[in-house]
ROPAKE-731734 format. One record per residue (C-alpha): residue number from 0; x, y, z; residue in one letter. Coordinates in pm, 1 decimal, always signed. Layout:
residues N
(NUM (X Y Z) a);
...
//
This chain:
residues 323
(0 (+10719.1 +7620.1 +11632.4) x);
(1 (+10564.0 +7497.8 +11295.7) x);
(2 (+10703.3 +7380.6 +10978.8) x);
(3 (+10459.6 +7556.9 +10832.2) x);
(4 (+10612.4 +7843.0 +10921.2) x);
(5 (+10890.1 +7743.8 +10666.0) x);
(6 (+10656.7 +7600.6 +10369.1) x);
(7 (+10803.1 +7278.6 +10460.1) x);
(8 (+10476.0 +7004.4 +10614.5) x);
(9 (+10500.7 +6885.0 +10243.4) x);
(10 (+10872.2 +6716.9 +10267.0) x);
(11 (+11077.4 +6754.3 +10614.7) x);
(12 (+11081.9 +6420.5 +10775.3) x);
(13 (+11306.5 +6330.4 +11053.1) x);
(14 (+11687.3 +6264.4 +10887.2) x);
(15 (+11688.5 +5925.7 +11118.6) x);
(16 (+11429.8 +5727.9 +11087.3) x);
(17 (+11177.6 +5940.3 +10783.9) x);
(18 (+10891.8 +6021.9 +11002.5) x);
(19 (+10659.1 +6309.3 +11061.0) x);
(20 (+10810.4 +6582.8 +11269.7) x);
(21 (+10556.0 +6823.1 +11505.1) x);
(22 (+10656.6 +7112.6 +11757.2) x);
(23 (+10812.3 +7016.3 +12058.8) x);
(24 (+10965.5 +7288.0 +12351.7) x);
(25 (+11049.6 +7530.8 +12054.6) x);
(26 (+11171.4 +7302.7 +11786.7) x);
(27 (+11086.9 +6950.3 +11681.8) x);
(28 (+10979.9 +6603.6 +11761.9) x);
(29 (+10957.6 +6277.9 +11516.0) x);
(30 (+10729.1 +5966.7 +11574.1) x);
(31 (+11005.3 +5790.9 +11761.6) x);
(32 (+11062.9 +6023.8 +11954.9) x);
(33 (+11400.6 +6207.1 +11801.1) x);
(34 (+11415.5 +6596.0 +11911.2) x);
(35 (+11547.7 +6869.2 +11752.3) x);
(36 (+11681.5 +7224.4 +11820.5) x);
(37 (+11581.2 +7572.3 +11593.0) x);
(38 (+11867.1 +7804.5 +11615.4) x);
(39 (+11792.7 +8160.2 +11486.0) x);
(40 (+11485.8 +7986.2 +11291.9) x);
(41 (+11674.8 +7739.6 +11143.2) x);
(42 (+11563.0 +7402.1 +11230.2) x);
(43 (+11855.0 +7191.9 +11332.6) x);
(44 (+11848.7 +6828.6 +11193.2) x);
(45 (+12179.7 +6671.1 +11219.3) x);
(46 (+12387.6 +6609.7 +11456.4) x);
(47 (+12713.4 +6722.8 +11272.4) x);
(48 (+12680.4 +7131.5 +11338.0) x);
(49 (+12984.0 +7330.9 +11225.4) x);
(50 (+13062.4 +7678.5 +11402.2) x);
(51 (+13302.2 +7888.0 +11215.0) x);
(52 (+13189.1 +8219.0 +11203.1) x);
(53 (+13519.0 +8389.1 +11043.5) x);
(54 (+13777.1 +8135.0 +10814.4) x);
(55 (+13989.3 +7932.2 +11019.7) x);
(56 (+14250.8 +7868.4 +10692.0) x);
(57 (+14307.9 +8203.2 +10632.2) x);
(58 (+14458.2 +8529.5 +10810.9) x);
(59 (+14161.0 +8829.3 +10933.1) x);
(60 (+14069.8 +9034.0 +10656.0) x);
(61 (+14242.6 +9371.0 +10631.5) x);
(62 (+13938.0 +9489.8 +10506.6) x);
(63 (+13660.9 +9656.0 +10735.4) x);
(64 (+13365.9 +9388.0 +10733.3) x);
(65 (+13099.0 +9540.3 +10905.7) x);
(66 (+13094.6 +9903.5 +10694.7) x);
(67 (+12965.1 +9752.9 +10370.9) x);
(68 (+12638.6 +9684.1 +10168.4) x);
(69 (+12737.9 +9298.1 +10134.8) x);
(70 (+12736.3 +9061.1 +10440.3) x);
(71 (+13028.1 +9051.5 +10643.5) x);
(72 (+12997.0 +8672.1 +10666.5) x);
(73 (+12958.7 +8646.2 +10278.4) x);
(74 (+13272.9 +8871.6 +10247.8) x);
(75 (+13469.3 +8763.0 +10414.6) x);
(76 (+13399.2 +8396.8 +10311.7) x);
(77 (+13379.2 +8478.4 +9970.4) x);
(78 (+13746.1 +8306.6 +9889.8) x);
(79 (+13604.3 +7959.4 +10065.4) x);
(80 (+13287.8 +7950.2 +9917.0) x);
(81 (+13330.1 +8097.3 +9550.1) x);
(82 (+13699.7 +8021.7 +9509.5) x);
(83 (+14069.5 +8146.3 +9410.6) x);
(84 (+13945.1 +8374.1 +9139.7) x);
(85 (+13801.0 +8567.8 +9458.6) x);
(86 (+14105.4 +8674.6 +9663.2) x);
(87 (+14086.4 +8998.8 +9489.4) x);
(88 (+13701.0 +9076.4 +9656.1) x);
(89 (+13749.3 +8941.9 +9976.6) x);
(90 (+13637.7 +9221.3 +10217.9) x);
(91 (+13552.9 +9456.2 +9946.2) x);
(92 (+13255.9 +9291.8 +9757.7) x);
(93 (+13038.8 +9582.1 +9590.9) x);
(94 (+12770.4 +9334.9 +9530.0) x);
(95 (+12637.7 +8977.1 +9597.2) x);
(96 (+12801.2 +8706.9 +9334.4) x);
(97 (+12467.8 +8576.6 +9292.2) x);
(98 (+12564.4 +8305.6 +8958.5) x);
(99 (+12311.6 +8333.1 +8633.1) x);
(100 (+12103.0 +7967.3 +8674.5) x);
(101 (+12144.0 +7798.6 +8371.6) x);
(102 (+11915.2 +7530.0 +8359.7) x);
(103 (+11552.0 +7546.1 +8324.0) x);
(104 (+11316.0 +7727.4 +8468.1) x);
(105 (+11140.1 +7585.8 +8843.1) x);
(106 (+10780.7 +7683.1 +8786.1) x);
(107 (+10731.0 +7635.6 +9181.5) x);
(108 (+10868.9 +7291.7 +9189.3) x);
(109 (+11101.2 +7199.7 +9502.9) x);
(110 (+11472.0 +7230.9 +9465.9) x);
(111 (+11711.0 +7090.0 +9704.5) x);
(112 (+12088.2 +7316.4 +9708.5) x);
(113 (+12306.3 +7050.5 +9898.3) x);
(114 (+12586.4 +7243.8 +10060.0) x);
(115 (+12440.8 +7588.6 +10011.4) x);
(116 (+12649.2 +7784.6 +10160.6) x);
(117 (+12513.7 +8162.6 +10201.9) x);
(118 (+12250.1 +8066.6 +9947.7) x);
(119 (+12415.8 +8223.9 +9620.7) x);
(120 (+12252.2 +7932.2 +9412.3) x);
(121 (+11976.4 +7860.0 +9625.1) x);
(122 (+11878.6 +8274.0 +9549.5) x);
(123 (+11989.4 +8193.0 +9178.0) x);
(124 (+11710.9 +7913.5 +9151.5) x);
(125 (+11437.7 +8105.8 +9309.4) x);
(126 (+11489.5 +8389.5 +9065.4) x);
(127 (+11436.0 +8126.6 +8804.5) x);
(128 (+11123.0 +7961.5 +8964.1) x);
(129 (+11220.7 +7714.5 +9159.9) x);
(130 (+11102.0 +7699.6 +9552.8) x);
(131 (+11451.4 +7662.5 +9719.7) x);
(132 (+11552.0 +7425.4 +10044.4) x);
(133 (+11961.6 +7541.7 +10125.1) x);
(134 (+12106.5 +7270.6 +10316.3) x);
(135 (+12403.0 +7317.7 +10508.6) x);
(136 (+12627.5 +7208.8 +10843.5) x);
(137 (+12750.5 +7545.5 +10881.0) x);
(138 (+12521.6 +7700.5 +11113.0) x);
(139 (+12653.5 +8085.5 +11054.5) x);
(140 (+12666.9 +8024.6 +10656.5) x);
(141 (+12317.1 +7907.6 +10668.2) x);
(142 (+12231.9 +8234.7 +10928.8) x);
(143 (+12418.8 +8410.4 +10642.3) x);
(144 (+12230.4 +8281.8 +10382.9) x);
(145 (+11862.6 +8403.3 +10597.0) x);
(146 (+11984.4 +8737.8 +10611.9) x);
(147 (+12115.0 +8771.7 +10253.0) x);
(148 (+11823.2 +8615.6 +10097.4) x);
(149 (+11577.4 +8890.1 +10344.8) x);
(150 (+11837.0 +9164.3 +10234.8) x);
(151 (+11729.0 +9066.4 +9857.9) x);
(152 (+11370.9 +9000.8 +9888.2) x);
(153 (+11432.7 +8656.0 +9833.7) x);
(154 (+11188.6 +8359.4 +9982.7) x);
(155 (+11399.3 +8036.8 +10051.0) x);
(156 (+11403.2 +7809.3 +10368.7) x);
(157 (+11758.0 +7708.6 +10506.1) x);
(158 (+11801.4 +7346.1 +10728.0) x);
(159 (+12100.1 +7268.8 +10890.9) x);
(160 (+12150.4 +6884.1 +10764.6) x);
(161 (+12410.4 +6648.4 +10649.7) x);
(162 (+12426.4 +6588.4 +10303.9) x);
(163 (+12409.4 +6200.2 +10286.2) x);
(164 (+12116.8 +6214.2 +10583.9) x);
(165 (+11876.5 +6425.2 +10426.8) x);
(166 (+11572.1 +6538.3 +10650.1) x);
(167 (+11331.7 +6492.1 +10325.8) x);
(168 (+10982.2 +6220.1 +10314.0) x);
(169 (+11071.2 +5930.5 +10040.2) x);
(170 (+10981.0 +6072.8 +9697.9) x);
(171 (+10919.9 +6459.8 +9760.0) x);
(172 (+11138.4 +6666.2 +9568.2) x);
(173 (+11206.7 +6750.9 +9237.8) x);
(174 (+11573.8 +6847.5 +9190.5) x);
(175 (+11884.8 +6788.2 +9411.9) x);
(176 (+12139.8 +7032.9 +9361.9) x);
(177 (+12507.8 +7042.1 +9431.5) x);
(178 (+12805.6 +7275.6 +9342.2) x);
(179 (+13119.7 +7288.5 +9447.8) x);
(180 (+13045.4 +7095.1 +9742.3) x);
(181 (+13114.2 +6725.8 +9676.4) x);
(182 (+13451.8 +6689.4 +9597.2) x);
(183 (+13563.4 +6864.9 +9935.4) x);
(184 (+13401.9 +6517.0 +10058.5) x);
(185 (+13495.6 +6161.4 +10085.6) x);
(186 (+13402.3 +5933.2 +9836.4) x);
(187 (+13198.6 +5659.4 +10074.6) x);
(188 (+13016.6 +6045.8 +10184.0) x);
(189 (+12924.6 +6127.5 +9800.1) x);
(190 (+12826.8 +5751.0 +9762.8) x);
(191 (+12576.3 +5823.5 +10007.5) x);
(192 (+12466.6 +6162.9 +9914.7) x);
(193 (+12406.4 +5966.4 +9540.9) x);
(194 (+12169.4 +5725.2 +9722.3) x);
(195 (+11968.2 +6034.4 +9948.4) x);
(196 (+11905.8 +6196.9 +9621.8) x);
(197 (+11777.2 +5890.9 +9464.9) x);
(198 (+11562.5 +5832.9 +9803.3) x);
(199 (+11402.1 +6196.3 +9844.3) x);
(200 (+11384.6 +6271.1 +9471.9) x);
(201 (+11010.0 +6210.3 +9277.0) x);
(202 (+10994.3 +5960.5 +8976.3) x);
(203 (+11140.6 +6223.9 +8691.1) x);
(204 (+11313.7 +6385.4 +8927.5) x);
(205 (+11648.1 +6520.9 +8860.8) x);
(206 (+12011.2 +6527.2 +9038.9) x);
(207 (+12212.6 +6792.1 +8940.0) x);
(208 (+12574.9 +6844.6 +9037.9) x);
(209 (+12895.6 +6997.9 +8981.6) x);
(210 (+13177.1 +6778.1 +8999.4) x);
(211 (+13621.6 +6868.5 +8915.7) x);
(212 (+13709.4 +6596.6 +8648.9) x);
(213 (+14040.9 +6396.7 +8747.1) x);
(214 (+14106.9 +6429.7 +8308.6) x);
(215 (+14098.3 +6778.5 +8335.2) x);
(216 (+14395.7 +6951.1 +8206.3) x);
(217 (+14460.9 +7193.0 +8439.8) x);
(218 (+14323.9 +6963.8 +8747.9) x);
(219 (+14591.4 +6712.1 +8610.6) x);
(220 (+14865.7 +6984.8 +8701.5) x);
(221 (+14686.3 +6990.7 +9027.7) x);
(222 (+14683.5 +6654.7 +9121.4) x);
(223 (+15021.2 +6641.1 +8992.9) x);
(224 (+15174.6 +6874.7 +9230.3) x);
(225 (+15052.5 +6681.5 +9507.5) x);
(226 (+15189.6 +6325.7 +9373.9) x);
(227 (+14829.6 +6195.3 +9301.7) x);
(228 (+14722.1 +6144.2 +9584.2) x);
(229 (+14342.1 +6183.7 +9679.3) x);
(230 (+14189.4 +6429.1 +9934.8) x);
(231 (+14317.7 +6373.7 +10310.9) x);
(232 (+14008.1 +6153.0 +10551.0) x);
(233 (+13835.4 +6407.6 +10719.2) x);
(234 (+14007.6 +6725.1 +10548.1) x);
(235 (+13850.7 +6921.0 +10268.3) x);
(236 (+14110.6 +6862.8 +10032.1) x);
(237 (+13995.6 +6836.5 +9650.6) x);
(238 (+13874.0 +6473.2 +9557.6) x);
(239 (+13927.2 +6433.0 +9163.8) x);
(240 (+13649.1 +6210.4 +9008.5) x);
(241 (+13680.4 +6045.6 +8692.0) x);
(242 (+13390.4 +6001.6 +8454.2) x);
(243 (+13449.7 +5658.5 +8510.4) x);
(244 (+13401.3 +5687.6 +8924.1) x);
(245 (+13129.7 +5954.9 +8815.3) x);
(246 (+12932.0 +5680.7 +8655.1) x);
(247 (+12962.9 +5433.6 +8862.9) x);
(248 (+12873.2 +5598.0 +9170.5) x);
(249 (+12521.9 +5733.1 +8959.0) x);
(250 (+12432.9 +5398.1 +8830.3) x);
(251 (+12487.8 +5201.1 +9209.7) x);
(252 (+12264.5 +5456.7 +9364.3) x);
(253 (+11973.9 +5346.0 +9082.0) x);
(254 (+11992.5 +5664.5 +8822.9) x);
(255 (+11951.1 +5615.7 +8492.3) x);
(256 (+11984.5 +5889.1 +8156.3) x);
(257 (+12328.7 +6040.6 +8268.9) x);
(258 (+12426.4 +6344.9 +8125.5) x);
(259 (+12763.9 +6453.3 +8139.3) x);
(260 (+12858.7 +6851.8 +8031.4) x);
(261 (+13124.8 +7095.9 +8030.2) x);
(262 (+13060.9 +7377.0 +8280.2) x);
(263 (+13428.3 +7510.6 +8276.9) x);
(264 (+13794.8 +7477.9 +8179.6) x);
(265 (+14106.0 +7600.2 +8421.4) x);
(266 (+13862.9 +7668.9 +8696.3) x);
(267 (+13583.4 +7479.7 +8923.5) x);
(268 (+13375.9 +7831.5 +8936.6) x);
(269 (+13381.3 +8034.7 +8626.9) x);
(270 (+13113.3 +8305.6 +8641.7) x);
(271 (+13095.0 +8489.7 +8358.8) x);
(272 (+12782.2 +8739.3 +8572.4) x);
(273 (+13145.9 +8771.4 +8774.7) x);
(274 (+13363.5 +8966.7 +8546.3) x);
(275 (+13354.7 +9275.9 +8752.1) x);
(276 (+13472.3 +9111.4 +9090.4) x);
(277 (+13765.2 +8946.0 +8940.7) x);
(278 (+14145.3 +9018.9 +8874.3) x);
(279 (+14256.4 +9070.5 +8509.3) x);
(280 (+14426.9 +8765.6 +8506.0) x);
(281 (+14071.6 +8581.5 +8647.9) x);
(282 (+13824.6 +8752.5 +8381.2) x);
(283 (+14101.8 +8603.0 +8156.3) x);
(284 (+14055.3 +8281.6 +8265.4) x);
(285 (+13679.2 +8263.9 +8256.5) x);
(286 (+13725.4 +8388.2 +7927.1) x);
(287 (+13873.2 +8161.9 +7776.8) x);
(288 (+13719.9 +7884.6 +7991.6) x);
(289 (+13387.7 +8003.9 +7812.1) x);
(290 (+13531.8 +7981.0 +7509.0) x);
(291 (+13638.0 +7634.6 +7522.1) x);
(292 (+13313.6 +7539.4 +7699.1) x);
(293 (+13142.4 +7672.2 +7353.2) x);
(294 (+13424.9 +7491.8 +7171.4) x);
(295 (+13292.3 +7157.9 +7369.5) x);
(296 (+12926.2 +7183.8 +7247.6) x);
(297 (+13043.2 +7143.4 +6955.4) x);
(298 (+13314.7 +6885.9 +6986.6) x);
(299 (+13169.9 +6691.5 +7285.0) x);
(300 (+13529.5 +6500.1 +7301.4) x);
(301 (+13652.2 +6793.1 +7480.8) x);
(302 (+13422.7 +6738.6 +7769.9) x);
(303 (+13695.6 +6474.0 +7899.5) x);
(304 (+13908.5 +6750.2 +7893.7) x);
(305 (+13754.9 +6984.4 +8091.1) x);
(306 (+13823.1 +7072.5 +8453.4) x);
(307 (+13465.6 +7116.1 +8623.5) x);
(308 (+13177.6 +6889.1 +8511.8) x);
(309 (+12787.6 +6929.5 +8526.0) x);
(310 (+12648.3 +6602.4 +8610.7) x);
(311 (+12282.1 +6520.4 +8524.2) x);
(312 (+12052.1 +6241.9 +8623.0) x);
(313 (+11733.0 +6154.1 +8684.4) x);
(314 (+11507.5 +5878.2 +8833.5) x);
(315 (+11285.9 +5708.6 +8642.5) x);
(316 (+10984.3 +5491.6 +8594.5) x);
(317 (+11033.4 +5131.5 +8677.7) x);
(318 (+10865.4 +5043.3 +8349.3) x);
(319 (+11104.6 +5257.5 +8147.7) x);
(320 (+11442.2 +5022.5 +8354.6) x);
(321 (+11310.1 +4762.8 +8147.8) x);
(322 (+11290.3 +4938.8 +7817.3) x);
//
C-alpha cells in the first residue's frame, strides 16, 4: 500500500521517531524499522486504538439506525460527538450537521482536524478550501467519517493517531484544528498536543482550537455542581481552562500572536446551520448565545464571560521573536 494513495508522501512521518514511512506486508514501515497496520484503508499510527462501535454511556437507541439517509454510526453518536442540544436527533437525523466554517478560506493548503470524529469539520474545511487530514483514536468514527465524506462527495484522508503523537514531518502543515476535543483530555495531554502543533505546523502556520472557559457563566454553574473539581485521570470528564492556563500552555509550547474569541455563550457547540435539528428550548439557546457572541465583538470584555472559546495562534519567524 502507498501513501500516495491518500495524498499524504508530502507530510506522514512515523508518530515515533519522524521518519519516512514506505509499504510494508499491506501497511507501513519507518526507517527504524516501526510497522504499522491499515484497517479498512485507514493507516493505523498509534498504538492507543479505541473500538466502540455503538455508545457505551448511553442506553441503545429506540430509533431504527440502519433505515435512514444519515449514518447509523453518526446517528447514533450524534449526542457524544455534537452534544446535549442533540438528544432530540439522536436516531432520527434528516441530514448531516455538517457546521458553516468560519474562518478563512484553505485555498489547497493542509489542515490538520485533531479529534475528528466522523469528519463534520474536517468536511466543513474542505468545502471551504482547505485539503483535510481527520485524526482520530476511534477506529469506527474515523470508518464513519470515510463513508460519510464518500456519501457527500467529499475528498479528505482519515489517520488513526494520538493527538499529542502526531504522525506529521517537522514543519508540514498549515493549520491544526481542534473542537470540542481538548477539554475531554488531561491537561499534561493538551500540553503536549500544544507542543505537536508547534512541531508539525509551517512558519505562519496557525493553531486553531475550541476550548470551554472556566469564567464562563454558565460553565461556572457547571463546575459548581460538581464542587470544582477538575475532570477525573483517564475519564472524559470536562476540563475547564482559564484564559490564564490557556495562555500559558500557548506561550510554553513557543506560539506567539494569541487570539482569544467568543464562539458561544450557554453552550460548547452552538450551530446556528443547526436550528432545524434542535429542541425549542436548544434553538433558544443558540439564539441567544449568538446574540451575545455579536454583543462580544463589540464589547470584547464579555469574551471572559463566555462559555466556549476560539483560540488562535500561530508560529512565527524567529526574526519577528525578537521584534
Amino acid at each position: 500500500m502507498d501513501l500516495s494513495k491518500f495524498h499524504l508522501t508530502e507530510v506522514v512521518a512515523c508518530p515515533w521517531d519522524r521518519t519516512n514511512l514506505r509499504p510494508y506486508n499491506g501497511g507501513f514501515i519507518c526507517e527504524d524499522g516501526h510497522e504499522f497496520a491499515v484497517e479498512n484503508d485507514i493507516p493505523i499510527l498509534t498504538d492507543a486504538v479505541r473500538r466502540e462501535a455503538v455508545p457505551a454511556n448511553m442506553a441503545p437507541c429506540p430509533h431504527d439506525l440502519e433505515d435512514a439517509s444519515v449514518d447509523a454510526f453518526v446517528n447514533d453518536w450524534i449526542v457524544n460527538t455534537n452534544g446535549n442540544l442533540y438528544w432530540r436527533a439522536r436516531g432520527r437525523l434528516p441530514r448531516y450537521p455538517i457546521p458553516s466554517w468560519p474562518f478563512w478560506k484553505g485555498d489547497g493548503k493542509i489542515l490538520v482536524d485533531v479529534g475528528c470524529g466522523w469528519g463534520r469539520w474536517s468536511i466543513a474545511s474542505a468545502g471551504a478550501g482547505f485539503r483535510p487530514i481527520g485524526l482520530d483514536v476511534h477506529i469506527d468514527a474515523l470508518s464513519a467519517a470515510q463513508r460519510v465524506s464518500k456519501q457527500l462527495g467529499v475528498q479528505a484522508n482519515y489517520l488513526c493517531s494520538s493527538v499529542d503523537r502526531m504522525p506529521f514531518r517537522s514543519a508540514s502543515v498549515d493549520v491544526v484544528f481542534s473542537y470540542s476535543v481538548l477539554q475531554h483530555l488531561d491537561r499534561q495531554t493538551v500540553a503536549r498536543f500544544f507542543k505537536e502543533s508547534f512541531r508539525v505546523l509551517k512558519v505562519g502556520g496557525r493553531c486553531l482550537v475550541q476550548l470551554p472557559n472556566a469564567s464562563g457563566l454558565y460553565n461556572i454553574l457547571l463546575q459548581a455542581r460538581r464542587g470544582f473539581r477538575d475532570g477525573s485521570p483517564g475519564t472524559f470528564e470536562m476540563r475547564y481552562w482559564s484564559i490564564s492556563s490557556i495562555r500559558d500552555a500557548v506561550e510554553k509550547a513557543g506560539f506567539h500572536d494569541l487570539a482569544i474569541r467568543t464562539d458561544g455563550f450557554f453552550s460548547q457547540n452552538p450551530q446556528m446551520s443547526d436550528l432545524d435539528l434542535l429542541s425549542l428550548v436548544g434553538k433558544l439557546i443558540v439564539l441567544v448565545s449568538l446574540a451575545a457572541r455579536n454583543t462580544a465583538r463589540v464589547i470584547p470584555t464579555l469574551t471572559r464571560f463566555a462559555d466556549s472559546l476560539w483560540i488562535e495562534c500561530r508560529v512565527v519567524p524567529p526574526a519577528a521573536k525578537l521584534g
